[in-house]
C-alpha positions as CSV (number, residue, x, y, z in Angstrom):
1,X,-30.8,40.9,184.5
2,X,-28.5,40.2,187.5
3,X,-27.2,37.3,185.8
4,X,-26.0,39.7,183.0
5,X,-24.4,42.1,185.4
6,X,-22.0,39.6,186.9
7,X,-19.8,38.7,183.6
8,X,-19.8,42.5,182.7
9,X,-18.4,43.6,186.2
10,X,-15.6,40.9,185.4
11,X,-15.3,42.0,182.2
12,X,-14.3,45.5,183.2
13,X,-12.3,43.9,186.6
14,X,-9.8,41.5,183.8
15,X,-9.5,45.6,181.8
16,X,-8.7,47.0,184.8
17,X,-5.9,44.4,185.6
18,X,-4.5,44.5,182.2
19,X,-4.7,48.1,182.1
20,X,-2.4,48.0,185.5
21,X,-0.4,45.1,184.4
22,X,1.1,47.5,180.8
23,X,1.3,50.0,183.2
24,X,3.7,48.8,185.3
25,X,5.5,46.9,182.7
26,X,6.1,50.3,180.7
27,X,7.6,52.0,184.1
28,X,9.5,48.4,184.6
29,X,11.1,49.4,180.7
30,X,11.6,53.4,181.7
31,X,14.1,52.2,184.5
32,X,16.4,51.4,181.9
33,X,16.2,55.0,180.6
34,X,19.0,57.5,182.6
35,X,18.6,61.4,182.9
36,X,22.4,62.6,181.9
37,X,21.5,65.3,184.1
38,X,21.3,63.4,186.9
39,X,22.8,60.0,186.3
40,X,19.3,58.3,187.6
41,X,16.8,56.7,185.7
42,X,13.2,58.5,184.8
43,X,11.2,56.5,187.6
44,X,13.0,56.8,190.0
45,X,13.4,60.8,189.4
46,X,9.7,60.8,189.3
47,X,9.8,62.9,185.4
48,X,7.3,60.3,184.0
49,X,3.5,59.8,184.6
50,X,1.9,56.6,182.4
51,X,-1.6,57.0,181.1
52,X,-3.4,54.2,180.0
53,X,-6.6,54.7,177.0
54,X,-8.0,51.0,175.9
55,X,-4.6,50.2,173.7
56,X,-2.8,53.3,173.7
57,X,-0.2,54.1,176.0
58,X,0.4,58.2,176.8
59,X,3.6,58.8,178.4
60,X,4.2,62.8,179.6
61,X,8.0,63.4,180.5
62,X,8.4,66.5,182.7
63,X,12.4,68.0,181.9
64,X,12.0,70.2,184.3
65,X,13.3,73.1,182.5
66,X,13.3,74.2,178.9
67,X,16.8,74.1,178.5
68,X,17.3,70.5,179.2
69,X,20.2,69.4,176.9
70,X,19.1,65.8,176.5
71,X,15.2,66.6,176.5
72,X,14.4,65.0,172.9
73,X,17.3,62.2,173.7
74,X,15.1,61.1,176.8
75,X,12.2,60.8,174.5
76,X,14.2,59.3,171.9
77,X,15.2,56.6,174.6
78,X,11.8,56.2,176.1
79,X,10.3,55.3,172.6
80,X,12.7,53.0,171.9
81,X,12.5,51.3,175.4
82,X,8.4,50.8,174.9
83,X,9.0,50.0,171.5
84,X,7.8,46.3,171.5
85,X,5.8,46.5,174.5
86,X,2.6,44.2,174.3
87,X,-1.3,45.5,174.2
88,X,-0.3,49.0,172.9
89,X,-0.6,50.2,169.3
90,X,0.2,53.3,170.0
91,X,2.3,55.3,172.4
92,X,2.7,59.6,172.8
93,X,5.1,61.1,174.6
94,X,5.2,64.7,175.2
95,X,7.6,67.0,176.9
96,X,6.9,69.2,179.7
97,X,9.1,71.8,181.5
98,X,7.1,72.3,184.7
99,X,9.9,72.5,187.4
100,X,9.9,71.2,190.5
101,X,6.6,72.3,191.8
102,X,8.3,75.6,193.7
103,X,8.8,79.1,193.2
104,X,11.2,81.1,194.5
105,X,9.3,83.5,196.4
106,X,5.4,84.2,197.4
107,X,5.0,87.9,195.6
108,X,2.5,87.7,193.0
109,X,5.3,88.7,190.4
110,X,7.7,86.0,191.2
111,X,5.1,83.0,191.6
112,X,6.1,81.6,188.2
113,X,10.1,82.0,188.9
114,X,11.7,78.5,189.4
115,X,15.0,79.6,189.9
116,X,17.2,82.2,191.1
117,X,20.8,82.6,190.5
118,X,23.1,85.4,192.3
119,X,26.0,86.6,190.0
120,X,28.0,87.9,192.8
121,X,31.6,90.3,193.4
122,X,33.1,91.3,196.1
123,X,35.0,94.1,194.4
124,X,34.1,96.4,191.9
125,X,35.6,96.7,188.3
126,X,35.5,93.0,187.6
127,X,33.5,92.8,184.7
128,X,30.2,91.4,186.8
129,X,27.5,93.0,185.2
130,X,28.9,92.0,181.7
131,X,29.4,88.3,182.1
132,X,25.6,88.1,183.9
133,X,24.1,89.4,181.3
134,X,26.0,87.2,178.2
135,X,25.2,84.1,180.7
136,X,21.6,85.4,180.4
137,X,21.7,85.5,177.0
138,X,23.3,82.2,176.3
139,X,20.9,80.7,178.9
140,X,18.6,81.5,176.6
141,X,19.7,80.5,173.1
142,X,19.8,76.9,174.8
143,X,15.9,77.4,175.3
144,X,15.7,78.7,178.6
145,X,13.3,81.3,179.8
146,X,15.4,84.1,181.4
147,X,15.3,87.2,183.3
148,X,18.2,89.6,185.0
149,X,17.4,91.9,187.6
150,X,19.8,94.7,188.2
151,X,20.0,94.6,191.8
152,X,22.8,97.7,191.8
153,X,20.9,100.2,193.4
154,X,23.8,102.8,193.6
155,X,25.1,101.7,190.3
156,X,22.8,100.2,188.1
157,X,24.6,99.7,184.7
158,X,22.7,97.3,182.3
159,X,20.6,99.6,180.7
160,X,23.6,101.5,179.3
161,X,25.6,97.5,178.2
162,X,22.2,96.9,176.6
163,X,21.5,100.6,174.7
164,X,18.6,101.0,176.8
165,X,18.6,104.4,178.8
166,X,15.2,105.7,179.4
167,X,13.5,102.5,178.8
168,X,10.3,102.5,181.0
169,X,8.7,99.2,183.0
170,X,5.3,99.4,181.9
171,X,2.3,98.7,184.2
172,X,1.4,94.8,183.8
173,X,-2.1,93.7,183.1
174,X,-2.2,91.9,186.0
175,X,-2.8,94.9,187.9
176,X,-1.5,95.6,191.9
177,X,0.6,97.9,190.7
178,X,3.0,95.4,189.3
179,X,5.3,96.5,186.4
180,X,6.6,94.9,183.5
181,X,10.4,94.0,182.6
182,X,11.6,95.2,179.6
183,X,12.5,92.5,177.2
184,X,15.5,92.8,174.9
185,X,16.8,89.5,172.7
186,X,14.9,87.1,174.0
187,X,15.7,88.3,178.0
188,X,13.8,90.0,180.4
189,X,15.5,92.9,182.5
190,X,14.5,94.8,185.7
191,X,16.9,98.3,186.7
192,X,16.9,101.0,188.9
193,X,18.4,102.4,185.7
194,X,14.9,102.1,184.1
195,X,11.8,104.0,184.7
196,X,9.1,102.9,186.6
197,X,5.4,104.3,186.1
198,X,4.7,104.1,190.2
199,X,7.9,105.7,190.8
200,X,7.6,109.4,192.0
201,X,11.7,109.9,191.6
202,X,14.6,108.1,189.9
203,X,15.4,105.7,192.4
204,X,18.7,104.7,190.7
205,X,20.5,108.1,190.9
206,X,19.4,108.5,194.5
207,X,22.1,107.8,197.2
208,X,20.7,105.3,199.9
209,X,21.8,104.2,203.0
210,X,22.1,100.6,203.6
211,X,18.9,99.5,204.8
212,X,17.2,101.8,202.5
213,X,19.0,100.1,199.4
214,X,18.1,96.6,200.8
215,X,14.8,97.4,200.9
216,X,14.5,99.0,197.5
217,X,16.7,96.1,196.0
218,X,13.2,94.1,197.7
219,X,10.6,96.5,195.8
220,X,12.1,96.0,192.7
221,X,12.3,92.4,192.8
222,X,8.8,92.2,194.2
223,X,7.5,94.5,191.9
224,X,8.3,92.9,188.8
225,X,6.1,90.5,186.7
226,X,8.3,88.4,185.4
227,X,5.6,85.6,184.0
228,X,7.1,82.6,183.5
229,X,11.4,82.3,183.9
230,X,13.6,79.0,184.6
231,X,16.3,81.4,185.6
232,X,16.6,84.5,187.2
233,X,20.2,86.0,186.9
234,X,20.6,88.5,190.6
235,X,23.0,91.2,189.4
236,X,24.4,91.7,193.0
237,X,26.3,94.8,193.9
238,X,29.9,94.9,195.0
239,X,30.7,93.7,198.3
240,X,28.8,91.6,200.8
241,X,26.7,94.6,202.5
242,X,22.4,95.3,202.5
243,X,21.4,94.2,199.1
244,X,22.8,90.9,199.3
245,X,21.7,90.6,202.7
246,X,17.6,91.3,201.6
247,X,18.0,89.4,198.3
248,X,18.7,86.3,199.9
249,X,16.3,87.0,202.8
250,X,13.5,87.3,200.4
251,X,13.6,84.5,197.4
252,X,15.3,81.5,197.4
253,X,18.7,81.6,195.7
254,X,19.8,78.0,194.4
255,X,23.6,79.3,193.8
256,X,25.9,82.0,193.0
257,X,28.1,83.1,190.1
258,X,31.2,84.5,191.5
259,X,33.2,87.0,189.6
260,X,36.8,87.8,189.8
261,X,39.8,88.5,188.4
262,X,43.6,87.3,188.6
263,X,44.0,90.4,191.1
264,X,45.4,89.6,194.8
265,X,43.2,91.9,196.2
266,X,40.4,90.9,194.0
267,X,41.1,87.4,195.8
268,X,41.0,88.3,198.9
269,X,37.8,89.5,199.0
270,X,36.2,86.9,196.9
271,X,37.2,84.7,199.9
272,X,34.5,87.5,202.6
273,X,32.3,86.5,200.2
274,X,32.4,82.8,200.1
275,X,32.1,83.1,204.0
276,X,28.9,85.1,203.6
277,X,27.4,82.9,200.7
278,X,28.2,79.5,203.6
279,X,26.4,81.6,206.5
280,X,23.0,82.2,204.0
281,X,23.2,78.4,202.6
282,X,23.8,79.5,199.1
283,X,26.0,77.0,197.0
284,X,28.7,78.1,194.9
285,X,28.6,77.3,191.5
286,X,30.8,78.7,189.6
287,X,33.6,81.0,190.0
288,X,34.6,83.0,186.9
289,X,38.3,84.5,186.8
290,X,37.7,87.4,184.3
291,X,40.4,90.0,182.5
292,X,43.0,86.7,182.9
293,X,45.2,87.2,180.1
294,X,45.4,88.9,176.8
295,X,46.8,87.9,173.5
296,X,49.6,89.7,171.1
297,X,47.5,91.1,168.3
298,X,50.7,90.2,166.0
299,X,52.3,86.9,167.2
300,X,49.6,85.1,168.9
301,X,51.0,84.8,172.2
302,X,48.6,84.9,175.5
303,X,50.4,87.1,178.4
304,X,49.1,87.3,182.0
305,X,49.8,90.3,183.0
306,X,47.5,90.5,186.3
307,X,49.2,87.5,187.7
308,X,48.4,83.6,187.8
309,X,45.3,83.9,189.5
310,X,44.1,81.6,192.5
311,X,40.5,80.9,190.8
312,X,40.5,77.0,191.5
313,X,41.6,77.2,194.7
314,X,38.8,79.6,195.3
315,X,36.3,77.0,194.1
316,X,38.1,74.6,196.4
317,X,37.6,76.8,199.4
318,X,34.3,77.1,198.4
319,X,32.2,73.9,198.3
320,X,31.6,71.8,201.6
321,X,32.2,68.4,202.2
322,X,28.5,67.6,200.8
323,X,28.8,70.0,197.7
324,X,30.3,69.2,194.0
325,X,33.2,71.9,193.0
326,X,32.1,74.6,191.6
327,X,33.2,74.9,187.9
328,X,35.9,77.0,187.3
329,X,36.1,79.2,183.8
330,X,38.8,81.5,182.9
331,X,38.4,84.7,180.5
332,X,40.6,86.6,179.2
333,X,40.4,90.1,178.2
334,X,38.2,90.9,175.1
335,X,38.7,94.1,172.9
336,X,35.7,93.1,171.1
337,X,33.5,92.6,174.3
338,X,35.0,96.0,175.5
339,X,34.1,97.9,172.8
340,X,30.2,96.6,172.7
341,X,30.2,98.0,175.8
342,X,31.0,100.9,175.3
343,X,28.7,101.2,172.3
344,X,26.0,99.7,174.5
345,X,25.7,96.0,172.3
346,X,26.7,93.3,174.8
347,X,23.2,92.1,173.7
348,X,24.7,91.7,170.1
349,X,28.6,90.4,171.1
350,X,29.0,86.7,170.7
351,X,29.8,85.3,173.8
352,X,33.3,83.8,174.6
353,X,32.9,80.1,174.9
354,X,33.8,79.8,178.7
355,X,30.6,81.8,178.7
356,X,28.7,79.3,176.7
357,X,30.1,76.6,178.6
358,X,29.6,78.3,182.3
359,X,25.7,78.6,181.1
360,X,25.6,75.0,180.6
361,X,27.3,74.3,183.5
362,X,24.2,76.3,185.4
363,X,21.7,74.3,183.8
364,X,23.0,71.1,185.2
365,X,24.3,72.2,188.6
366,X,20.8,74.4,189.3
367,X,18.7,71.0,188.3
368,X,20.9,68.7,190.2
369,X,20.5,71.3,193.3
370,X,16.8,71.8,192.7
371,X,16.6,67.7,192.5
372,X,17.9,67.0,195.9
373,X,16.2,70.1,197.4
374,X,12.7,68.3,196.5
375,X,13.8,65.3,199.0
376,X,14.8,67.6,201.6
377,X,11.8,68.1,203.5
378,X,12.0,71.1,206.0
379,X,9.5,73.1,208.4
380,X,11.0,76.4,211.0
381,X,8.7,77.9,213.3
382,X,9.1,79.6,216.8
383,X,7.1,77.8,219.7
384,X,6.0,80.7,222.2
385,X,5.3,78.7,224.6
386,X,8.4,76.7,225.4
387,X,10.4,80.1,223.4
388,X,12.2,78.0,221.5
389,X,13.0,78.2,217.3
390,X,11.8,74.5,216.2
391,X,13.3,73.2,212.9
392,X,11.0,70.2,211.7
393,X,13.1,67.7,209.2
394,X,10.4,65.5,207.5
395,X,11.5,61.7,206.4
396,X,9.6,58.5,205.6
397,X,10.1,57.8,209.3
398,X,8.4,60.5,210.5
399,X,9.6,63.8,211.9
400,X,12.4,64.9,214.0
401,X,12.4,68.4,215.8
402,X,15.7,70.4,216.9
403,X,15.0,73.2,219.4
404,X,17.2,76.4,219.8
405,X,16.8,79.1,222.1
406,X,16.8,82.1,220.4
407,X,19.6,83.6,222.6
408,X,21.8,80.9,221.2
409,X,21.0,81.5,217.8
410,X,21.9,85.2,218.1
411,X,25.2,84.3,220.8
412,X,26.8,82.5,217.9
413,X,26.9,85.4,215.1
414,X,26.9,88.4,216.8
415,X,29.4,90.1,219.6
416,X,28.5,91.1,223.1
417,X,25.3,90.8,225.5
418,X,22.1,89.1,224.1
419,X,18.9,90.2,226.0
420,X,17.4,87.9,228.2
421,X,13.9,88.5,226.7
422,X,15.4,88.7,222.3
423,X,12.8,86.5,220.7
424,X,12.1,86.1,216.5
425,X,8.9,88.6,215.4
426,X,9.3,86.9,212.3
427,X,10.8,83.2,211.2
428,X,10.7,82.3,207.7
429,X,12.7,79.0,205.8
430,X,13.9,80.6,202.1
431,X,13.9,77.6,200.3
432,X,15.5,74.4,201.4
433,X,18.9,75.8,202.9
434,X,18.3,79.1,204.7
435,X,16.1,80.8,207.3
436,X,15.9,84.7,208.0
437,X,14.8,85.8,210.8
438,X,13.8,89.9,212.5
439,X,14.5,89.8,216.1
440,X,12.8,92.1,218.8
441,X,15.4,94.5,219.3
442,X,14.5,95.2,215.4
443,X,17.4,93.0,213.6
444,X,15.8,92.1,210.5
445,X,16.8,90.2,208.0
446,X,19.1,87.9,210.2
447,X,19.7,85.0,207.4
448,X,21.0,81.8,208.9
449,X,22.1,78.5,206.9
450,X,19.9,75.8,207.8
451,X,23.2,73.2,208.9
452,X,24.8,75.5,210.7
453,X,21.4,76.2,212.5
454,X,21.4,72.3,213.5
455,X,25.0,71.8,213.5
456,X,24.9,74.8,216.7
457,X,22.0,72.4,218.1
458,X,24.4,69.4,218.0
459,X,27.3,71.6,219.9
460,X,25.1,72.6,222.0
461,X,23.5,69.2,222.9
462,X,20.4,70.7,224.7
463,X,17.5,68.7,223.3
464,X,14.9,71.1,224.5
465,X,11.5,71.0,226.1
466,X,10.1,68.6,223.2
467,X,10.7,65.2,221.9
468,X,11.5,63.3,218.5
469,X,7.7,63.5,216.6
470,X,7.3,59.9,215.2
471,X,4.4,59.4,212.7
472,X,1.4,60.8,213.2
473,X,2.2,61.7,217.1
């Protein structure tokens, strides 16, 4: 009997090894295979996993998102690529769109979110509210899963683009008082301009001083089931005040829209909020000059009659010296698009095709983004006992630890005497880029950009109480 056991166990060890040996030899293949997206091959973005079953091969390719443009071109490629590979007579590949393994906040209702996108304006009147909601809708014709949330607590002014007054957020069936958005075309929509069945008063109508608006600008985000979304579209309010400030203190925001028009003054306080968006770590990815010219109805010809407009030097001033430019699409003013607003069918108005071409632009900037963020490895905590704030960057060579005092951290943003005793009640990393802080003298909300955090550290030069954490030490 023992005799017989031997050639079987070697049997199964020669399957094993030949089993491993297609294996590798179908990833080998894949390496010739590039994500456009990306401009790196499948293996090395880690988008394929290889199963084995006697002599066929299974190959699951993970997109990311569902609005990949070159999904069933990847596919296409990977087929071909295992086409004549030995020992298989039959190979699968399926697509999956399962993100990057995050979300981009911890509430129950945002746990299936895998991106967030702020569609920003520093000055009212610019047309913001109508170019996030086309984007959102021509997000989704290319197969994404989308959702808006009117973030305009003093304002909120979808519901009336979209023909939607009185529309209610029903209770969800997940319960904890969660609500549901309402869906129109294919995209999902949150407003203080909608009613809400835990809502004792119309919150929307209700003036609100600032921290009061950030805070409800959090409920409603919070509150929301949004199920499953590869974008969320943040219809910011004008200006740089509360709101934004609690939005990006609370979910991580992989980039911002910016809206503006040809306007000198328009441009002059798109560039306040370029500062703000480089204090809170959020990349600019697009800026959109809006209203920029407008065409004789007889002869054709395209006048300008709000000026040149300064839009690319905008996305110029924008990006740091690690950052792509942000794209740059011009619009010009729309009779069409004006009237559906006023009828309330922006929902129905085809989009211009810098719209089109700003949501593709999204897809492939939020990817790339969400891509490098993976390999970017962060911890932030406050150490009581040496009362430092201790960033924690995570490599293959172990980790290395920056300390701050908190007095510094607070000496470099705000003006005037820092208590001796300030220290953090609350530290918190918002994704890969930012970390938000409430301070002891009841600051809250105090969003920092995780380089300029260690980039003060550097100036600084105080290596604090610690030391460099090597492996396992």
């Amino acid at each position: 009997m023992r005799a017989a056991v031997a050639p079987l166990r070697r049997l199964a060890a020669r399957h094993h090894r030949c089993q491993s040996t297609v294996v590798e030899q179908a990833r080998a293949l894949l390496r010739g295979v590039e994500d456009p997206l990306l401009g790196r091959d499948v293996i090395t973005t880690d988008c394929v996993s290889i199963d084995q079953r006697d002599n066929n091969l299974r190959v699951t390719l993970d997109v990311r998102t569902a609005a990949h443009p070159h999904a069933h071109k990847i596919a296409e490629r990977c087929r071909d690529a295992l086409e004549h590979l030995r020992g298989v007579e039959e190979i699968t590949i399926s697509l999956q769109a399962n993100g990057f393994g995050r979300s981009i906040g911890r509430p129950a209702g945002l746990a299936s979110v895998r991106s967030a996108v702020a569609v920003a304006s520093c000055k009212g009147g610019v047309g913001k509210s109508t170019i996030c909601t086309q984007t959102a809708f021509a997000l989704a014709s290319k197969g994404a899963r989308v959702g808006v949330v009117d973030a305009d607590v003093h304002g909120p002014s979808i519901p009336t683009q979209l023909n939607l007054e009185g529309a209610t957020m029903e209770p969800s069936p997940a319960g904890g008082r969660l609500v549901l958005p309402v869906e129109h075309n294919g995209v999902r929509f949150a407003s203080f301009g909608f009613k809400r069945p835990h809502s004792s008063t119309d919150e929307g109508v209700i003036a609100m001083r600032g921290p009061v608006a950030g805070a409800a600008a959090r409920r409603l985000l919070n509150a929301t089931d949004w199920g499953e979304l590869d974008y969320l579209l943040v219809d910011l309010p004008p200006g740089i005040g509360d709101v934004t400030l609690a939005v990006a203190a609370e979910i991580a925001i992989d980039g911002a829209i910016v809206i503006t028009t040809p306007s000198k003054l328009a441009q002059a306080d798109v560039v306040k909020g370029l500062a703000l968006h480089r204090e809170l770590g959020i990349p600019t990815l697009a800026v959109v000059e809006n209203f920029a010219s407008v065409s004789c109805p007889e002869c054709g010809t395209s006048h300008r009659p709000l000026g040149v407009g300064h839009a690319a030097e905008l996305a110029a001033l924008s990006a740091s010296a690690d950052e792509d430019l942000p794209g740059v699409f011009i619009l010009p003013m729309d009779a069409a698009l004006a009237d559906a607003n006023e009828r309330g069918l922006v929902g129905e108005a085809p989009p211009h095709a810098s719209i089109d071409a700003l949501a593709s632009s999204i897809i492939r900037k939020v990817y790339a983004y969400q891509h490098a963020m993976v390999n970017r490895q962060l911890d932030v905590l406050y150490d009581k006992n040496v009362q430092r704030v201790v960033l924690r960057r995570f490599t293959e060579q172990g980790a290395a630890e920056t300390f701050l005092k908190p007095q510094d951290v607070v000496a470099a943003r705000r003006t005037g005497d820092v208590p001796a005793d300030l220290s953090p009640t609350r530290v918190a990393l918002v994704g890969n880029k930012s970390v938000v802080f409430d301070w002891s003298d009841r600051v809250r909300d105090d969003v920092y950009a995780v380089d300029d955090l260690l980039a003060l550290a550097e100036r600084l030069s105080s290596p604090g109480p610690g030391r460099a954490v090597r492996g396992n030490d």
